[in-house]
Each structure stands twice: as structure tokens, then as C-alpha cells.
N, C-alpha and C positions, 0 to 999 in steps of 0.2 A: 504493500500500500504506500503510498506517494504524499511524503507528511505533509505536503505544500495542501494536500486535498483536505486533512483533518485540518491544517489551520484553516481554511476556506470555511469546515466544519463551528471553529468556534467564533469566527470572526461573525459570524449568520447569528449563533446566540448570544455574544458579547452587544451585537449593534441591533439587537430586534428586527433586522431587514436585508435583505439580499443587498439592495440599490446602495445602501448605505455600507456594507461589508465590503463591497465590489471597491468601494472608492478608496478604502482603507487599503487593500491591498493591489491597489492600483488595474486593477480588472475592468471587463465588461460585465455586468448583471448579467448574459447568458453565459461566458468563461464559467465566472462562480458557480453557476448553478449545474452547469457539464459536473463540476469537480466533488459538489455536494453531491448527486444523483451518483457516480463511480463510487464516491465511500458506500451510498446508502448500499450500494447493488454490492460492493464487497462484504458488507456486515449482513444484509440479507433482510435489514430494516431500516424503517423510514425515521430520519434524527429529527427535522423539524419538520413542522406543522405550522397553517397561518391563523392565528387568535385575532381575529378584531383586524387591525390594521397591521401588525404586528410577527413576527417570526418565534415562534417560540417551540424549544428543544420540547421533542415527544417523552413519554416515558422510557424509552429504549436512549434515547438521546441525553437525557439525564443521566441514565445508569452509564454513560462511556465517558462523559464527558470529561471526569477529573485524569480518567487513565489516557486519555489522546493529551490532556496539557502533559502530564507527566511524561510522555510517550516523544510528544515532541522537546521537551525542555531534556530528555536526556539526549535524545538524537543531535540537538546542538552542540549540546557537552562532547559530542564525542571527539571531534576536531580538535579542543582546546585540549581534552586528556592527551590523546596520542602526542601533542606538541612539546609535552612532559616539563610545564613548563615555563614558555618561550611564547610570548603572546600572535595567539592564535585561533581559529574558530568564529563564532559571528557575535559580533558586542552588538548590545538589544539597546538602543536608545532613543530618549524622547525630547523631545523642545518645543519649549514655547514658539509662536510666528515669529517674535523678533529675533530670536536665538538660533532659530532654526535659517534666518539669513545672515546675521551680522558676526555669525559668531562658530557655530556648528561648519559651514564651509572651509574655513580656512586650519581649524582644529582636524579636519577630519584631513584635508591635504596633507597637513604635516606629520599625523599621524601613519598614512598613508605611506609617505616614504622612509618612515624609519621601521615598519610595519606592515610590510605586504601581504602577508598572511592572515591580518585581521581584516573581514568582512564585516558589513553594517546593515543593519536594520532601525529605521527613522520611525519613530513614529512623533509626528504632532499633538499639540494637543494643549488643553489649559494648565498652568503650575500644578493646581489639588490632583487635577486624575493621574496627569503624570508622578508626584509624588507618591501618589497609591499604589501607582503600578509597580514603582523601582522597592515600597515596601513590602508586596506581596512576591516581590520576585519574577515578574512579569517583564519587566525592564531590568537592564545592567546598573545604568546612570541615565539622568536626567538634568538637561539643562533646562532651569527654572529660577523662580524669583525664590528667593530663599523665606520659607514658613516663618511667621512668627510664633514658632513655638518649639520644644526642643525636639530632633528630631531622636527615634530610637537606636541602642547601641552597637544594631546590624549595620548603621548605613555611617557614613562620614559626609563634609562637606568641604568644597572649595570656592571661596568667590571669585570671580571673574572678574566683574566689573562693580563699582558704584554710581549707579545712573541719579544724577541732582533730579530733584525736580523741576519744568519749565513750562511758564505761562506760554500758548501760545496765540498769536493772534495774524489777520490777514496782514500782509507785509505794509499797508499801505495806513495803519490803525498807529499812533501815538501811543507809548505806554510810559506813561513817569511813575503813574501809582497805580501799582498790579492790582491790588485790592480794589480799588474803587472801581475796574476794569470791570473785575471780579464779580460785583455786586451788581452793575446797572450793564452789562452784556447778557445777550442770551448764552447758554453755556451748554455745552456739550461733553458731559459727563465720559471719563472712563470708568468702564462696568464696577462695581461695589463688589456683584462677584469674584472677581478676579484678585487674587491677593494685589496685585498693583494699584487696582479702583480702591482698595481698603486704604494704602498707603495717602492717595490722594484725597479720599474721603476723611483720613485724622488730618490733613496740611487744614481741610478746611473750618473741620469741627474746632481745631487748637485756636485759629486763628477768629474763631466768631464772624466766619464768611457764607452768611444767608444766600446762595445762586437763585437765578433763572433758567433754570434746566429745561432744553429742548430737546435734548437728544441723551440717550444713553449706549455706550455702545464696546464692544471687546475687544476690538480692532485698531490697534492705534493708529497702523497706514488708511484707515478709512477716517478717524480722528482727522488726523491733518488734512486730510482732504478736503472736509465738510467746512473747514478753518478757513480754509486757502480758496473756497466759493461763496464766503461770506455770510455762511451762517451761524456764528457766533466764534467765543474762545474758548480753550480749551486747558486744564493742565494736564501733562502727560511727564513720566519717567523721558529720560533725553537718553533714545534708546540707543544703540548700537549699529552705527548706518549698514547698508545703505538706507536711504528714507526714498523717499515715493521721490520719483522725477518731475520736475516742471512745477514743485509747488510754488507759492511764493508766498512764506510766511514769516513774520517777525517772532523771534526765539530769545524770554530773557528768562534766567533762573531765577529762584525765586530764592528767598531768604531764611533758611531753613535749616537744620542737620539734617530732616529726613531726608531719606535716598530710598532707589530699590534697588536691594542687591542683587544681583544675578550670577547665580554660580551654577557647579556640578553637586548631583546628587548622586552619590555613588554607593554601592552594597559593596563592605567590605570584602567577604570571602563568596566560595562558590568555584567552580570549574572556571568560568573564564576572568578568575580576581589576577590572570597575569594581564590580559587585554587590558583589564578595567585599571589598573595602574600603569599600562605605558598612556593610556586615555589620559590620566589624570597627570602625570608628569609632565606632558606635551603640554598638556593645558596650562600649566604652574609655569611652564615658562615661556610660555608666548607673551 
């Protein structure tokens, strides 16, 4: 059996949807579904069923499920054992959208050439789920905004960067006093979900800054965008470029200690803990 076909399997129960599995690992929705129908006809039973709007694993798909993660999470291992070692095998990692451009490319080139044997698996996604994933073991390391809160004594941390925080506004907009900006613009919130929206949401709560919120949003190259066609300002982390091309916005820091830090989250041990420290050494000195 063809383990690419049981991941196909849990990506279908992880994401409640074919449409949405397909994307995750870069498929067409008929691909995936070839790959789910080959395991079902291997097993001799049908994994999922559609509930509602929904994909959800059958009873038969329940009772296999935890043996195909296991099933695939040794198969990976098996590369990194033979290398006895010597880092090798496929490092499972996750990034945030800003990380996964400003930051994740140029980590993984120079890892690349000091490390040709190590292969990658990307997965995107927000800080929380990604954090979950690296402490369930699902992930190696995770580039993310670092938790406010301790994390546990499986995993370690490296910061990367400390991004200030910065007002931003359309380039053509005067700012002498951010705050009063602040108060009487419309404003286009970053998401409250998102450990960074949290970060931004205490700049405002500290400071006794009552907004005008029109927009809320998780995406900060759409932030600056919405900036940069005049529909209000915005605060945002001063991420790690590149930034969106052709904006044209005025960018000033704000007056602050906070920052969002952006590091690796990494699991100490495990099969491929030689990968996950030439990862984390590349990184420490870039």
C-alpha cells in the first residue's frame, strides 16, 4: 500500500472535505479521491462517508485511523534511522504566511546545501494549530509567533526575529500623533485570533485607544492593501519582507516595548532530532 494514499486517507478526516484535503496536499479533488477509493478497495472497506456537508471517517475508518498515522510516522522515520545519525529523512514543518515567505525560503536554501539529504514537508497555517501540531508530534518544528505562555518540556525554542510594532497609513496621510490617527480613522483591525491580533489588541487596550473598526482581518498582505486603497489604518507587526509590491504606504513605529517575536518551535528528540538541529543551527546563524 502506497503511504502517500493513507495520508490522502487522513488529510479527508483531518479537513472534513475532499476539496479542502486536495489543497492541503496540493492535489486535484479527483487525484485524492482515485487515492482514497485504492486504500478503501485495499482494506476491503469504505473509510469515509458524507454527514451533512461534511467528510467524516466511517466506523471501519475510525478503527484504522490511529494505526495509518503510526504506520506513516514510522515509514518517515525510516530514512532518518538508516542515516544513523547524520541528518536525514523528511523534516515535517509549519509557518505562518509571513514566515513561510520572508523567512522559511532562505532557511531552507541554506539548509539545503549543507544538507542534501534532508527533505521537506511545508505545511501553512495559523501560530495555535501549528503549535499543536509540533506538540502532538505531527510536525518536527514550527515557524511561528512565539505563545504567551510556557511552552512544554518536549519542545525548545529559538527566536528569529523581533518585529516592532507599526502604524500604518496610505502614503499620502500626515502622521505626527499616531494616537489621535488612531482614534478618529477608520481602522482595520489585525485578527484578535491570531496571537499577533492579541499582541496589537494589548498596544491598544494599554494605551486607552477606543478605534473605529471596519474591517477585521488575518492576513496582513491583505492589511496593507486595504491601507494602501484608502480605506483606513492599520497596526500591524513590521513583518519580514518581502511585502506586497506596488503598495504605497506610510510606515512609522510606534512607541512601545511590545514586539512579536517570531521564532522556531522545535521537538527536542524523536528519529529525525539530527535534521531538527542542523534546522535549528542554520537558523541560529543566519
Amino acid at each position: 500500500m502506497d503511504i502517500r494514499f493513507l495520508e490522502s486517507f487522513i488529510a479527508v478526516v483531518e479537513c472534513g472535505s475532499v476539496a479542502e484535503a486536495a489543497r492541503r496536499m496540493n492535489l486535484t479533488p479527483a487525484a485524492l479521491t482515485q487515492r482514497l477509493r485504492a486504500v478503501e478497495q485495499d482494506l476491503g472497506k469504505t473509510l469515509v462517508a458524507r454527514s451533512g456537508r461534511t467528510m467524516q471517517p466511517t466506523i471501519a475508518g475510525l478503527a484504522v485511523l490511529d494505526a495509518a498515522r503510526d504506520l506513516i510516522s514510522n515509514a518517515r522515520d525510516l530514512r532518518a534511522i538508516a542515516a544513523n545519525g547524520e541528518p536525514a529523512g523528511q523534516l515535517r514543518l509549519g509557518a505562518t504566511a509571513t514566515a513561510l515567505t520572508g523567512v522559511l525560503p532562505g532557511l531552507i536554501a541554506t539548509l539545503h546545501r549543507q544538507h542534501p539529504d534532508i527533505e521537506y514537508f511545508v505545511q501553512p497555517g495559523a501560530s495555535a494549530d501549528l503549535y499543536h501540531r509540533v506538540i502532538t508530534g505531527e510536525l518536527d518544528a514550527a515557524l511561528i509567533v512565539r505563545p504567551q505562555f510556557a511552552i512544554p518540556k518536549s519542545t525548545d525554542w529559538l527566536t528569529l526575529r523581533q518585529e516592532p510594532l507599526v502604524l500604518l497609513a496610505p502614503a499620502d496621510m500626515a502622521i505626527s500623533e499616531p494616537h489621535d490617527l488612531l482614534r478618529h480613522m477608520p481602522f482595520i483591525r489585525y485578527d484578535r485570533s491570531q496571537w499577533g491580533g492579541h499582541i496589537v489588541e494589548k498596544y491598544l487596550h494599554d494605551h486607552g485607544i477606543t478605534v473605529r473598526e471596519i474591517l477585521e482581518l488575518d492576513a496582513l498582505d491583505a492589511i496593507a492593501a486595504m491601507v494602501d486603497r484608502g480605506l483606513g489604518v492599520s497596526i500591524v507587526p513590521d513583518w519580514a519582507p518581502p511585502w506586497p509590491e506596488g503598495l504605497r504606504l506610510r510606515k512609522q513605529v510606534l512607541p512601545t516595548s511590545t514586539w512579536r517575536e517570531v521564532g522556531i518551535l522545535f521537538r527536542r528528540s524523536g528519529a529525525r532530532s539530527a535534521a531538527i538541529q542542523a534546522l535549528v543551527h542554520a537558523a541560529d546563524r543566519s
